[in-house]
C-alpha positions in Angstrom: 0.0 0.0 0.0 2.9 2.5 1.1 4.2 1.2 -2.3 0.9 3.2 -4.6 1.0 6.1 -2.1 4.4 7.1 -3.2 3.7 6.3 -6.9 0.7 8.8 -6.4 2.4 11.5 -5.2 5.8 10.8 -7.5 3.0 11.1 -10.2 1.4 14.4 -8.7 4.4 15.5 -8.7 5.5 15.2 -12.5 2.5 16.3 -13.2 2.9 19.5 -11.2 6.4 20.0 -12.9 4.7 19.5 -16.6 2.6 22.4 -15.9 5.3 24.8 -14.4 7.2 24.1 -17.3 4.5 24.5 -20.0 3.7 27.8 -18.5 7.1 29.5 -18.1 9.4 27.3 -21.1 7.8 29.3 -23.9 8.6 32.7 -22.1 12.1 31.5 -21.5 12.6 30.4 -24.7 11.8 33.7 -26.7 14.0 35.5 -24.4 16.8 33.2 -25.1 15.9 33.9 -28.7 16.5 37.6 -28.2 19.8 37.1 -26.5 21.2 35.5 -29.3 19.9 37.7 -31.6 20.8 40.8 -29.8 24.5 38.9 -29.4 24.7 38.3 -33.4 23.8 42.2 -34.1 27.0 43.0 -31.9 29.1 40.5 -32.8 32.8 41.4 -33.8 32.3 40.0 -37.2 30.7 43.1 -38.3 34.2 45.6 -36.9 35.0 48.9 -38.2 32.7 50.4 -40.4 34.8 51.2 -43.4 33.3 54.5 -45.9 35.8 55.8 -48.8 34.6 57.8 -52.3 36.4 58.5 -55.7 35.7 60.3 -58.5 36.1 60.9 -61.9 35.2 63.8 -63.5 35.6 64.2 -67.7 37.8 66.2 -69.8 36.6 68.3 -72.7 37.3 66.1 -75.7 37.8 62.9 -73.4 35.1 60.3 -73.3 36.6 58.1 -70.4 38.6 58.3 -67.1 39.9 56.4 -64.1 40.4 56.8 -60.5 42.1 54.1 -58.1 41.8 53.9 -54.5 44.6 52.2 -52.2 43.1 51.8 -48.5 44.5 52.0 -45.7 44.3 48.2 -44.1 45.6 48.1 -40.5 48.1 45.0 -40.0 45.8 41.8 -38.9 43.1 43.3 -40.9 41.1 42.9 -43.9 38.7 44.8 -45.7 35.3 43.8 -46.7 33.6 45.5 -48.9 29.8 45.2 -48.8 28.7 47.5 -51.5 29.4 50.5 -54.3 26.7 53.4 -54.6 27.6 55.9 -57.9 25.6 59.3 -58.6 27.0 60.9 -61.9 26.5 63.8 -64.0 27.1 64.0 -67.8 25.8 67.5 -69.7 24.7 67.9 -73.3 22.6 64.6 -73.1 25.2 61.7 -72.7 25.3 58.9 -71.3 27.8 56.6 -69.4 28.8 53.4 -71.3 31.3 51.5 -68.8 31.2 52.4 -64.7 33.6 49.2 -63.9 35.5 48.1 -60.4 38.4 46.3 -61.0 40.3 45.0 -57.5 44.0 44.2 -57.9 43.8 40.8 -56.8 40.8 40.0 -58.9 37.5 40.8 -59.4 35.2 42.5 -61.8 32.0 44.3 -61.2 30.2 46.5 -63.8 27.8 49.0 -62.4 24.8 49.5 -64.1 23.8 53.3 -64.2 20.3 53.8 -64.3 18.7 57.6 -65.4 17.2 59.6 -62.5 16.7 62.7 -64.0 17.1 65.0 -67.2 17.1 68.6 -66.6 18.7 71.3 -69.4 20.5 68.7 -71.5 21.7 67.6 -68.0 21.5 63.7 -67.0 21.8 62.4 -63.6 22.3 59.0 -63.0 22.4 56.6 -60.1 24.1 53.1 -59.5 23.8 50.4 -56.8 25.9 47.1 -56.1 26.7 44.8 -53.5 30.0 43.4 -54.6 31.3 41.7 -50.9 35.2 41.4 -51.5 37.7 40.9 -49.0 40.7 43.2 -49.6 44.2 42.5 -48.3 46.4 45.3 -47.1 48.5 46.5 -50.4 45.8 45.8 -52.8 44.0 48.5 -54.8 40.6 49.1 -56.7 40.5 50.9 -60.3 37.2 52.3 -61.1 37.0 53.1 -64.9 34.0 55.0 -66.2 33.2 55.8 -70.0 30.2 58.0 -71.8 29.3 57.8 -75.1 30.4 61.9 -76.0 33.0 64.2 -75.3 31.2 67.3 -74.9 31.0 69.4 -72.0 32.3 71.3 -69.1 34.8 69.2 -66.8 32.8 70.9 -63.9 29.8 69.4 -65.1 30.6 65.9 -66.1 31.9 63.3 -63.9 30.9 60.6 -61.3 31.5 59.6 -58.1 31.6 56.1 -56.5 31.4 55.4 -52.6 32.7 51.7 -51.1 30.8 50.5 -48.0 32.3 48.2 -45.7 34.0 47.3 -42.0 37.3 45.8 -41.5 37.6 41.9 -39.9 40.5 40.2 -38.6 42.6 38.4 -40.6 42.9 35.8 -38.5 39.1 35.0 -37.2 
């Protein structure tokens, strides 16, 4: 008899603990979720954020230009870079045939320029790319744009191309 008394009360008893965890697990659980999350945002993954622009601006009489950019790595760094954004502006109604990044230790990324506006034989035009390269120190980017003209002020005719990224360690 002593015997089913304690298998009664054993069973009350997980029965009891089922409910206390049904009730608070879920709880627990989303705010473990958060954690993590909150950890992953701040990770050290994501370092330094890393901005840098170049431009280009036209010639009279030349239809094509380049600028290179040479960043500063720190030693034990690297440099990924996430994206490009261009904005450009070309007079007497050209257009830009070739916006290209070329990195030094490989790697070719054409960015597509895409009209935004026309005003006075003026054209504005925008570009967007995620490109995500990983740069050594030493190593260099050439950005070569072209139009399909050579009219025009050099104050009025150019573009200019801004790298995002953050520097990582190069040993993770």
């Amino acid at each position: 008899m002593q015997r089913w008394k304690n298998l009664v009360w054993l069973s009350a008893g997980v029965l009891a603990l089922g409910v206390i965890i049904t009730a608070v697990a879920p709880g627990a659980i989303a705010q473990s979720r958060a954690t993590i999350l909150v950890r992953d945002m701040d990770s050290a993954i994501r370092g330094t954020r890393f901005t840098t622009a170049v431009g280009v601006v036209f010639e009279i009489g030349s239809d094509g230009d380049v600028g290179t950019i040479t960043p500063t790595i720190p030693a034990g760094k690297k440099l990924f870079i996430q994206r490009v954004t261009t904005n450009g502006l070309l007079s007497d109604n050209q257009a830009f045939t070739l916006v290209v990044l070329d990195f030094s230790a490989g790697g070719r990324f054409v960015v597509a320029q895409v009209l935004q506006a026309t005003r006075e034989s003026s054209n504005y035009y925008a570009g967007n790319q995620d490109i995500d390269v990983l740069m050594n120190p030493g190593e260099s980017i050439q950005l070569t744009v072209t139009r399909n003209g050579t009219r025009g002020s050099d104050q009025e005719n150019g573009l200019n191309a801004n790298l995002i990224g953050y520097l990582v360690d190069a040993n993770p």
